[in-house]
N, C-alpha and C positions, 0 to 999 in steps of 0.2 A: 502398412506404414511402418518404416523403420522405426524403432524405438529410440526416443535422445538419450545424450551424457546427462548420467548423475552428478553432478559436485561434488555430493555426500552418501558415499564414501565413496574417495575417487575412483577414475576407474572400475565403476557399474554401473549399467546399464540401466535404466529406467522403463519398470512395465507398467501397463494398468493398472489404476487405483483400485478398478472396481473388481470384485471377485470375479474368479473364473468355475464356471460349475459344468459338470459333467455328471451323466445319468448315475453312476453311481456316488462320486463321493462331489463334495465342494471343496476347492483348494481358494484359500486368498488371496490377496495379493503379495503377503508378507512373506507366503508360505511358493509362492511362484517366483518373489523374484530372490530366491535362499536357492531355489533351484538352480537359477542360470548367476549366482554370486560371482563376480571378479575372482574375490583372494580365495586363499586357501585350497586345500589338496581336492582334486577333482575328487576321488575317492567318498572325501565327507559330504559331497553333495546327495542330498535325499534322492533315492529312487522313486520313479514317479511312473504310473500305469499309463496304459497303452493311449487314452482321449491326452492326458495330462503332457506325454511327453511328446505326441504330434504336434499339438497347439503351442508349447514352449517352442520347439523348434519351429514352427511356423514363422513365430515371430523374430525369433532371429536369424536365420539363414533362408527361409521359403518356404514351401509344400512339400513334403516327404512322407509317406502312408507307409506302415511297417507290415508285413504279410509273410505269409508262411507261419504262424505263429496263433491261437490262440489269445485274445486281447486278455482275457481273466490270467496268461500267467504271462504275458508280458513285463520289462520292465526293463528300466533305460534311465539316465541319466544327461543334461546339458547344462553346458557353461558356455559364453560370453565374455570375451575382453575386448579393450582397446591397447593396442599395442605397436605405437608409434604410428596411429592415425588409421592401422588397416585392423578389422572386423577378426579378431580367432577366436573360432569354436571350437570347442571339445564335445563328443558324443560321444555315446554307449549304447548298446540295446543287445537284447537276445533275440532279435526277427530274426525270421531265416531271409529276410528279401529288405529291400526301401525301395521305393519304388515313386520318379519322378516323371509324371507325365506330360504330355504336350500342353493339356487344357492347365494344370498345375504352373507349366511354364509362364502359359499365358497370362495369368492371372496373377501371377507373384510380378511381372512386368522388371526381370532384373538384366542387369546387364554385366554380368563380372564373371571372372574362371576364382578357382579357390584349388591353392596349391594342398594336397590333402595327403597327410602320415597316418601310416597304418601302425597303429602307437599298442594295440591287443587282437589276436586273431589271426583272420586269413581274410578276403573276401575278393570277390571276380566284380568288375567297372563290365557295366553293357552300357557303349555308345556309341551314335554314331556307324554300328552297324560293329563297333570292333569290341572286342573282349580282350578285358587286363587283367593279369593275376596279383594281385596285394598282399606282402605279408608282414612280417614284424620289419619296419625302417625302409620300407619302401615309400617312396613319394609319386603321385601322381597328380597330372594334372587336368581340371572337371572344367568342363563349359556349363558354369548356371543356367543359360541360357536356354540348352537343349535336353529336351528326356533323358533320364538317365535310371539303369535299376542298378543296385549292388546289391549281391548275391551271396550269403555269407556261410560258413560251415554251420551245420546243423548242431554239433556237441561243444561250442564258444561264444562265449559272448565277444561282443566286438565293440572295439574303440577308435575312436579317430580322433587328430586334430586335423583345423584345417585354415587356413588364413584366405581371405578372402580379396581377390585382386582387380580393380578397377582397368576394364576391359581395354580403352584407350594407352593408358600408362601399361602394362604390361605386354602391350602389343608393339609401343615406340622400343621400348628395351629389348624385347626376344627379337625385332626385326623382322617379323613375318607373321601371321597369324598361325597360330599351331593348331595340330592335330592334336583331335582332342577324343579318346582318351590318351596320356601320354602318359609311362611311368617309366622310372631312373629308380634302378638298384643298384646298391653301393658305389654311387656317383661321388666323387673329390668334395665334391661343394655340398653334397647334402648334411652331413655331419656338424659343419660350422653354421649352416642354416637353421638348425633344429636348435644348434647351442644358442645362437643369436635368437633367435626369436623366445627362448626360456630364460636370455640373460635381458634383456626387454622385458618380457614381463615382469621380473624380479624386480627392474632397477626404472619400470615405467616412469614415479613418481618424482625420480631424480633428473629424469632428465629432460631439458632446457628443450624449448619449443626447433630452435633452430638444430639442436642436435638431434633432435628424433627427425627433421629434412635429411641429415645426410644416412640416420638409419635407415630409413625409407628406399632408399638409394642403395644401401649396404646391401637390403632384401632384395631388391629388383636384381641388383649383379649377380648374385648367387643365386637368385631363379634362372637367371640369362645364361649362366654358367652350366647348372641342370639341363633347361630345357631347352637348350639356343639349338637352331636346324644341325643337321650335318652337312646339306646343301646347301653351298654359297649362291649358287643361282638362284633359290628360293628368296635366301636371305638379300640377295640383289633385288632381286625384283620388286621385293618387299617395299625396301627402302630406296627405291628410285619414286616410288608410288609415296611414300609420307614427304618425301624431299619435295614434289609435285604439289601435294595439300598444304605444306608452309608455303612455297611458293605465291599459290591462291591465296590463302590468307591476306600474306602481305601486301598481295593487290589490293585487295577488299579494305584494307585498312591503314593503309600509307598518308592519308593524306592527314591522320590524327599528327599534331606534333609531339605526343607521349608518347606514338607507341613504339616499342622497341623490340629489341628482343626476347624479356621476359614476359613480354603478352602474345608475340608469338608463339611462344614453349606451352606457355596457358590453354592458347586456344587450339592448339595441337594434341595438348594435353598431356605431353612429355616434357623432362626434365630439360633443363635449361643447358644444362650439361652436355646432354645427349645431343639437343639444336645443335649445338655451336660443333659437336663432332660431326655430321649432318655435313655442315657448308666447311667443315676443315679438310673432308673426307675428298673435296672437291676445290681445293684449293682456295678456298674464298672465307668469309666472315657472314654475320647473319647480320647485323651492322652496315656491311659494305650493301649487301643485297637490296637492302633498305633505301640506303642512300640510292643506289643505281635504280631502283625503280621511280622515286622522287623525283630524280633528273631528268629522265627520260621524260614521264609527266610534263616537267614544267620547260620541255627541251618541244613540245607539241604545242605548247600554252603559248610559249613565246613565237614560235613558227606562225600558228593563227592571228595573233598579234600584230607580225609585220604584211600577214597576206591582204589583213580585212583593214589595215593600218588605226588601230584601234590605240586610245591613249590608257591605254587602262597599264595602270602603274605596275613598275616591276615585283615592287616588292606585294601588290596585290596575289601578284602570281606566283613567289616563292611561298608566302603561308596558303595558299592553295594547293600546294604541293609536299605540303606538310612537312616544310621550315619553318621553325620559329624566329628564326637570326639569319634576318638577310646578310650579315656578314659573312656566316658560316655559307648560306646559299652560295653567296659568291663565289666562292674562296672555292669549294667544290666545282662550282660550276667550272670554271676556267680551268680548272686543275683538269676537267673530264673532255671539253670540247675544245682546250685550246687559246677561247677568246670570252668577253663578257658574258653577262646574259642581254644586255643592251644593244649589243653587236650581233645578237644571233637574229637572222630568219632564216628561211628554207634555201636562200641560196648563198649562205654560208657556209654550208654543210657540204661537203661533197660527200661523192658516193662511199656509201658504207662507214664515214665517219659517226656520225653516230651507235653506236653499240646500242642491242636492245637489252633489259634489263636481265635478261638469260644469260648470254654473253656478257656481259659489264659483273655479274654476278661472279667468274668465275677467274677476273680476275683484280688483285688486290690494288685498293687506294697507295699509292708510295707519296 
């Protein structure tokens, strides 16, 4: 289980009341969570042995067993932030290996990539069947999800940070699922990346709920900028398939009269931003999409209506369709078929007049 926010003092992480003991020494909890502290210079965080600095990192990033190594001369250091809503860890250790396995994967039950700098060292990424080389200022990026070993030189210790990225949201923004391991040497965007995320942490405390949304965003485009495909066709493909899943959505939930467009971005799980580039990208609105699906709906409602001659009220059938203002219904309606919705049944309609909500999608309400 994740650990929650602390209040006091902001910006750290909350572990265990109760002590944590290991065969040879017992660490507290005061003395565990001075380990993974927010503020100050990673450097002054206590070194913690081999049991001590599994089980910290356990708890905040997964399962990771250090090997090649000795546990009596091991020794490693972890830190924990929040910064602008996304999870950054700092590590350190002198193993020569880490080592994440499939049962580990299982069992940690996570679902994120974590953008990861080689901030002291050297060390080789085995995943996936590929091998990455890591040195000082290189970024790569790790699938939590799947096994992973890093491999580290034998005469350095090694340091990482690494930000951790919610698998849906980082997947609307690169536009395709990436290959994973993936790393970017002296990439344009990494630079301002590494500074953003240090001038974030710094300035965590200052800033406003709605301003760390558009940092959030900041990150994702400088990730997108690193890691985005060099293949368009991938990245098409990608994004005809998420275009498809809002699609769905909005079937599944049209008939609400809230829902909009910032609950389809929700339930999509990308930026509201991103949506609306999405149905720009294709000439249309995610608004319009909305409405056209609606119509179409109550364009069926009304058709069974005049076949089974049933009195069932119109504006019954416009908030079934998820208008709230049968005015508005109206005013749409006519604007899309031409004539009422009183006037409509099936033999109204000529052929192909009606648009299905794919087509009416694509193009704009004037």
């Amino acid at each position: 289980m994740l650990p929650k926010r602390d209040p006091s003092p902001a910006n750290e992480l909350e572990l265990p009341r109760e002590a944590v003991t290991y065969e040879a020494v017992t660490y507290s909890a005061a003395e565990t969570r001075h380990a993974v502290r927010a503020g100050g210079d990673f450097l002054s965080t206590p070194n913690l042995d081999f049991e001590a600095w599994r089980d910290v990192v356990r708890l905040i990033c997964g399962r990771y067993t250090p090997g090649g190594i000795e546990p009596n001369t091991f020794s490693g250091r972890a830190r924990v932030r929040s910064v602008c809503g996304f999870r950054a860890v700092d590590l350190s250790c002198n193993a020569h290996r880490l080592d994440r396995t499939l049962q580990d994967v299982r069992a940690d039950a996570v679902d994120h990539y974590y953008a990861l700098f080689q901030i002291d060292g050297q060390s080789r990424i085995i995943q996936n069947d590929r091998i990455m080389e890591l040195t000082v200022g290189d970024i790569a990026l790790v699938d939590a999800a799947r096994p992973v070993t890093y491999a580290c030189e034998r005469r350095s210790d090694q340091r990482w940070g690494s930000l951790q990225l919610p698998r849906r949201s980082l997947l609307a923004h690169l536009g395709l699922e990436p290959r994973c391991p993936s790393r970017r040497s002296g990439a344009a965007a990494a630079r301002p990346l590494r500074q953003l995320l240090q001038d974030a942490v710094e300035d965590e405390q200052s800033i406003s709920v709605s301003a760390k949304a558009y940092m959030r965003l900041a990150f994702y485009d400088l990730l997108g900028a690193i890691f985005a495909p060099s293949d368009p066709e991938d990245a098409s493909l990608h994004t005809d398939r998420l275009f498809a899943r809002i699609c769905d959505i909005i079937r599944d939930r049209f008939a609400d009269p809230d829902f909009g467009p910032c609950d389809a971005a929700v339930e999509a799980g990308i930026s509201l931003r991103y949506l609306q580039k999405l149905f720009t990208a294709r000439n249309s609105s995610c608004s319009h999409f909305i409405h056209s699906v609606r119509l179409d709906h109550a364009a069926r409602l009304l058709e069974r209506r005049s076949f089974l001659k049933t009195s069932q009220p119109i504006s019954e059938i416009a908030y079934a369709s998820g208008f709230g203002d049968y005015t508005n219904f109206s005013r749409k309606f006519r604007r899309r078929f031409g004539h009422t919705p009183g006037s409509h049944s099936g033999e109204h309609t000529e052929s192909g007049r009606i648009r299905t909500a794919e087509s009416a999608s694509l193009v704009h309400d004037v």
